[in-house]
Every structure is written in C-alpha cells, then in structure tokens.
N, CA and C atoms as an extended XYZ file, in Angstrom:
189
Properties=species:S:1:pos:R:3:atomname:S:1:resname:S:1:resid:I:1 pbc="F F F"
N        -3.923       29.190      -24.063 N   UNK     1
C        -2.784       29.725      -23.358 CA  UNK     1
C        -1.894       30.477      -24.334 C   UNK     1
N        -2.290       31.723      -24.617 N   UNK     2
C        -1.435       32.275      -25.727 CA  UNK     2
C        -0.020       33.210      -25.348 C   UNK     2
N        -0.638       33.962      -23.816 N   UNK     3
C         0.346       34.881      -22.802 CA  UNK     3
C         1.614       33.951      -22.572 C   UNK     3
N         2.360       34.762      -22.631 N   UNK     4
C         3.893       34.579      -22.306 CA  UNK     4
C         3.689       35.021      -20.434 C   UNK     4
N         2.811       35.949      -20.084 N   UNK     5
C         2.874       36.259      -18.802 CA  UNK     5
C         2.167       35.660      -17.684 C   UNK     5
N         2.401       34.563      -16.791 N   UNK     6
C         2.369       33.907      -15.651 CA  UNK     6
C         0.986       35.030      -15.155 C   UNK     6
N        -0.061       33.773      -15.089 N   UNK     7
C        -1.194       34.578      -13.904 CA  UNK     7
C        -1.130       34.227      -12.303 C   UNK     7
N        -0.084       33.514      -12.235 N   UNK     8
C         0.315       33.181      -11.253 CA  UNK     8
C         1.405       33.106      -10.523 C   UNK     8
N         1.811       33.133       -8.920 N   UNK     9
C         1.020       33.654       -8.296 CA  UNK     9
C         0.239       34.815       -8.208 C   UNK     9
N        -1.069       34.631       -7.403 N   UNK    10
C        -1.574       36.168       -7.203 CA  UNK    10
C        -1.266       36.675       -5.975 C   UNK    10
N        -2.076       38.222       -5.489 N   UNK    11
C        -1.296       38.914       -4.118 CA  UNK    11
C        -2.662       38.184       -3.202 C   UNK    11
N        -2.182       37.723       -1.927 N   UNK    12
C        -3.168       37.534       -1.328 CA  UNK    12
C        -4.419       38.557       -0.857 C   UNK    12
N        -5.128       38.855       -0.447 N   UNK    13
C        -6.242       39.734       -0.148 CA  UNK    13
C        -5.643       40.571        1.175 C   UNK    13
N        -5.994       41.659        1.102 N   UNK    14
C        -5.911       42.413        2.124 CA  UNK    14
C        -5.656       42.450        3.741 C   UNK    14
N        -7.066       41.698        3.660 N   UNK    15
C        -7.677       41.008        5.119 CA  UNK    15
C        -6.517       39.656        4.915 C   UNK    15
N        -6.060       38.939        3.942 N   UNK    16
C        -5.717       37.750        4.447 CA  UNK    16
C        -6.512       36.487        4.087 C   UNK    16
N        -7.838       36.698        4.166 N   UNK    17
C        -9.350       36.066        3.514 CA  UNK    17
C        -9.362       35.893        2.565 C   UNK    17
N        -9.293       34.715        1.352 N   UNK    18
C       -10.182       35.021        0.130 CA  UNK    18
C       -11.536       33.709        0.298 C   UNK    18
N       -12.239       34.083       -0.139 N   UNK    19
C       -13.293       33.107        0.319 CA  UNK    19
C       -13.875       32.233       -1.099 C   UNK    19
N       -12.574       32.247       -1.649 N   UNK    20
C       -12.556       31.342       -3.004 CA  UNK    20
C       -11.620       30.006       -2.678 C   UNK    20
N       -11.136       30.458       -1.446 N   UNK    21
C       -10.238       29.289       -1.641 CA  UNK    21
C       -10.857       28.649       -0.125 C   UNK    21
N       -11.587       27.364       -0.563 N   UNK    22
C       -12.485       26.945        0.134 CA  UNK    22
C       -11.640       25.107        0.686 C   UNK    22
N       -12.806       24.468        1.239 N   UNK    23
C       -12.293       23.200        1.710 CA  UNK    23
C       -12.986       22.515       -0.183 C   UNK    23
N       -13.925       22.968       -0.586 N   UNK    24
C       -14.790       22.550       -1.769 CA  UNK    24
C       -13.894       22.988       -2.649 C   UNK    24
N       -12.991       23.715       -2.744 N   UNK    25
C       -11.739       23.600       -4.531 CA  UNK    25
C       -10.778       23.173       -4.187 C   UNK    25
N       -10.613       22.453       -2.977 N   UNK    26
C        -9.983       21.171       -2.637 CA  UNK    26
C       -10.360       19.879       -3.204 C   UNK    26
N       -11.506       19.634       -2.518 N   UNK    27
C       -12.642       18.545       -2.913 CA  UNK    27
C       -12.527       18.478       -4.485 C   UNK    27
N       -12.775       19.420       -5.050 N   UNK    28
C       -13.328       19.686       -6.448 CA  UNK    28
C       -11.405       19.293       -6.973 C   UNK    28
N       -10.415       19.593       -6.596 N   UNK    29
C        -9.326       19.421       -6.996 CA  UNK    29
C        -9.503       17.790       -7.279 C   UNK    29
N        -9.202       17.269       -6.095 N   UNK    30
C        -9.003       15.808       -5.746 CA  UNK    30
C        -9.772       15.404       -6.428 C   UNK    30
N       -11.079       15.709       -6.931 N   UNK    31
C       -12.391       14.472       -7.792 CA  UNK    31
C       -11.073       14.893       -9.357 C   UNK    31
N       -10.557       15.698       -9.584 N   UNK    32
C       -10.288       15.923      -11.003 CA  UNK    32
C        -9.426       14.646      -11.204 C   UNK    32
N        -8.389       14.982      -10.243 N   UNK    33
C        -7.367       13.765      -10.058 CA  UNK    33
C        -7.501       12.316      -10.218 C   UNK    33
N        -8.860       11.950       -9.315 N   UNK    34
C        -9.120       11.058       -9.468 CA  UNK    34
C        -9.736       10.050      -10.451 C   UNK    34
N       -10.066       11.132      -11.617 N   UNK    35
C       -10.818       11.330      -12.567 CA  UNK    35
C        -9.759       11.318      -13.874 C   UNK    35
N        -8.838       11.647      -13.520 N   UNK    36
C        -7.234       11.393      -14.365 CA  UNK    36
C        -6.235       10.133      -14.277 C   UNK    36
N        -7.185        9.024      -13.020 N   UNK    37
C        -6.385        8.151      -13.054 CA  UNK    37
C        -5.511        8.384      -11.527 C   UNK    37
N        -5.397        9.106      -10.935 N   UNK    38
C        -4.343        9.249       -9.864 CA  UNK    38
C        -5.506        8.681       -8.615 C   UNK    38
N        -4.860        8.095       -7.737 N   UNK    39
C        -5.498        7.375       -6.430 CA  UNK    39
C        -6.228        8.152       -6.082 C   UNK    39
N        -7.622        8.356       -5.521 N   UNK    40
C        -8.311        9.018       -4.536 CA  UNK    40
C        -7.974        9.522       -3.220 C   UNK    40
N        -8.037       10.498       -3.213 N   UNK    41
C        -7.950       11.222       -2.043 CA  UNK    41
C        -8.778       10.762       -0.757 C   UNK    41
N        -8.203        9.722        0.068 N   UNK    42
C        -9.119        9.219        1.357 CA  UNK    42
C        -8.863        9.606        2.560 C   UNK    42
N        -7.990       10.428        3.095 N   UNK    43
C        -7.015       10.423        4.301 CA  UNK    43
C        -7.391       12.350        4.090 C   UNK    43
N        -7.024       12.761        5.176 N   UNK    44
C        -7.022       14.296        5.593 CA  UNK    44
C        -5.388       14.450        5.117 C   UNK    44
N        -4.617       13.381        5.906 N   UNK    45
C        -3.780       14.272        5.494 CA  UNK    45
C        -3.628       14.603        3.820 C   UNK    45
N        -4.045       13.722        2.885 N   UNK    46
C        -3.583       13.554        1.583 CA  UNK    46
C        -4.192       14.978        1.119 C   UNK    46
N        -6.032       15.526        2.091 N   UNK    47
C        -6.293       16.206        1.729 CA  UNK    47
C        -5.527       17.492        2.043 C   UNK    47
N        -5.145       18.051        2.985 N   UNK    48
C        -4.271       18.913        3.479 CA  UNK    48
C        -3.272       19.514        2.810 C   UNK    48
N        -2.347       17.644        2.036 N   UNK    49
C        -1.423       18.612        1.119 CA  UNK    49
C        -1.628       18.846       -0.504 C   UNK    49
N        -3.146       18.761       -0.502 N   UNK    50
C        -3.823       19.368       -1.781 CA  UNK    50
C        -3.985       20.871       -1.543 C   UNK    50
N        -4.416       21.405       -0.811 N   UNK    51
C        -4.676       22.384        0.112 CA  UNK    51
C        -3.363       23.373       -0.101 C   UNK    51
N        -2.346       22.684        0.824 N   UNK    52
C        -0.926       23.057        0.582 CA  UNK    52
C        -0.276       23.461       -0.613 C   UNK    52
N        -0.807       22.740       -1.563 N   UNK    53
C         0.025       22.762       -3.092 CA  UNK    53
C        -1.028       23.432       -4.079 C   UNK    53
N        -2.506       23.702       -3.460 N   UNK    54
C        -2.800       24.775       -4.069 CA  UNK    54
C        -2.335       26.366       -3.648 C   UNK    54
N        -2.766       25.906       -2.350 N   UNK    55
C        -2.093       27.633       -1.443 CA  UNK    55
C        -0.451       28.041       -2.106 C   UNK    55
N         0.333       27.328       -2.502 N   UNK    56
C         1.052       27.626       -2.752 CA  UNK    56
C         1.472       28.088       -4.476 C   UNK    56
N         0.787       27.440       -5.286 N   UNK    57
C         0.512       27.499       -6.707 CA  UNK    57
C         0.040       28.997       -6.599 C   UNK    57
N        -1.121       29.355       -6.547 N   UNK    58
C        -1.988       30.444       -6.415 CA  UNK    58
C        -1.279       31.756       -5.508 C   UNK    58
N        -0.660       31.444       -4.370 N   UNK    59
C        -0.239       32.428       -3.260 CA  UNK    59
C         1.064       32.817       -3.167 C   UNK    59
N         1.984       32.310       -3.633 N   UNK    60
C         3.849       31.849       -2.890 CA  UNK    60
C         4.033       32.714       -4.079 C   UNK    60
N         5.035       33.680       -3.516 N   UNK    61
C         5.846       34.398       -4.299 CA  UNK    61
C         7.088       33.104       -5.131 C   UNK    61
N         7.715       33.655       -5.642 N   UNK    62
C         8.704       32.715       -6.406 CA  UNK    62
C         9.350       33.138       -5.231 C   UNK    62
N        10.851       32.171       -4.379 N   UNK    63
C        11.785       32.858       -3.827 CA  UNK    63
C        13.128       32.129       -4.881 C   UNK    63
C-alpha cells in the first residue's frame, strides 16, 4: 500500500451490472472472517449485511 490515493470507491457500471460482485465474494468474504476469528456467518440476514457493507465500500460515493 504505497498510494496516498483511495481506489475506492469505484463508478458503478453503466448498465448498473457488474458481474463481479456476486452472492460468491460474499461467501468468499464471510469464510475470511471466519477464518480471522469473527463468528460465522449462518443467517441471510448476517449475509445480506455483508453484501451491504461491501456494496457500499466498493460503490458509495463519500457524502
């Protein structure tokens, strides 16, 4: 991490679509976590606001 400049957020896609951001780099989120010691992800909703807090990391303008 040597940049002073934020790769994040990015602009969403055109269409609206990116087909990187899947239900599986969810999945793949939550095994990391769980894998760090933090509770497992068992419930939809828990998964949802993984989902949420990536969409937003990656997508959300600063306001």
């Amino acid at each position: 991490m040597s940049s002073d400049l934020a790769a994040y957020p990015i602009s969403q896609p055109g269409t609206g679509i990116d087909s990187r951001f899947t239900i599986g780099l969810a999945l793949d989120v939550a095994d990391v976590l769980a894998q760090h010691g933090y509770p497992p992800i068992t419930t939809g909703t828990d998964l949802l606001r993984v989902q949420q807090a990536l969409f937003t990391l990656i997508y959300q303008e600063n306001r």
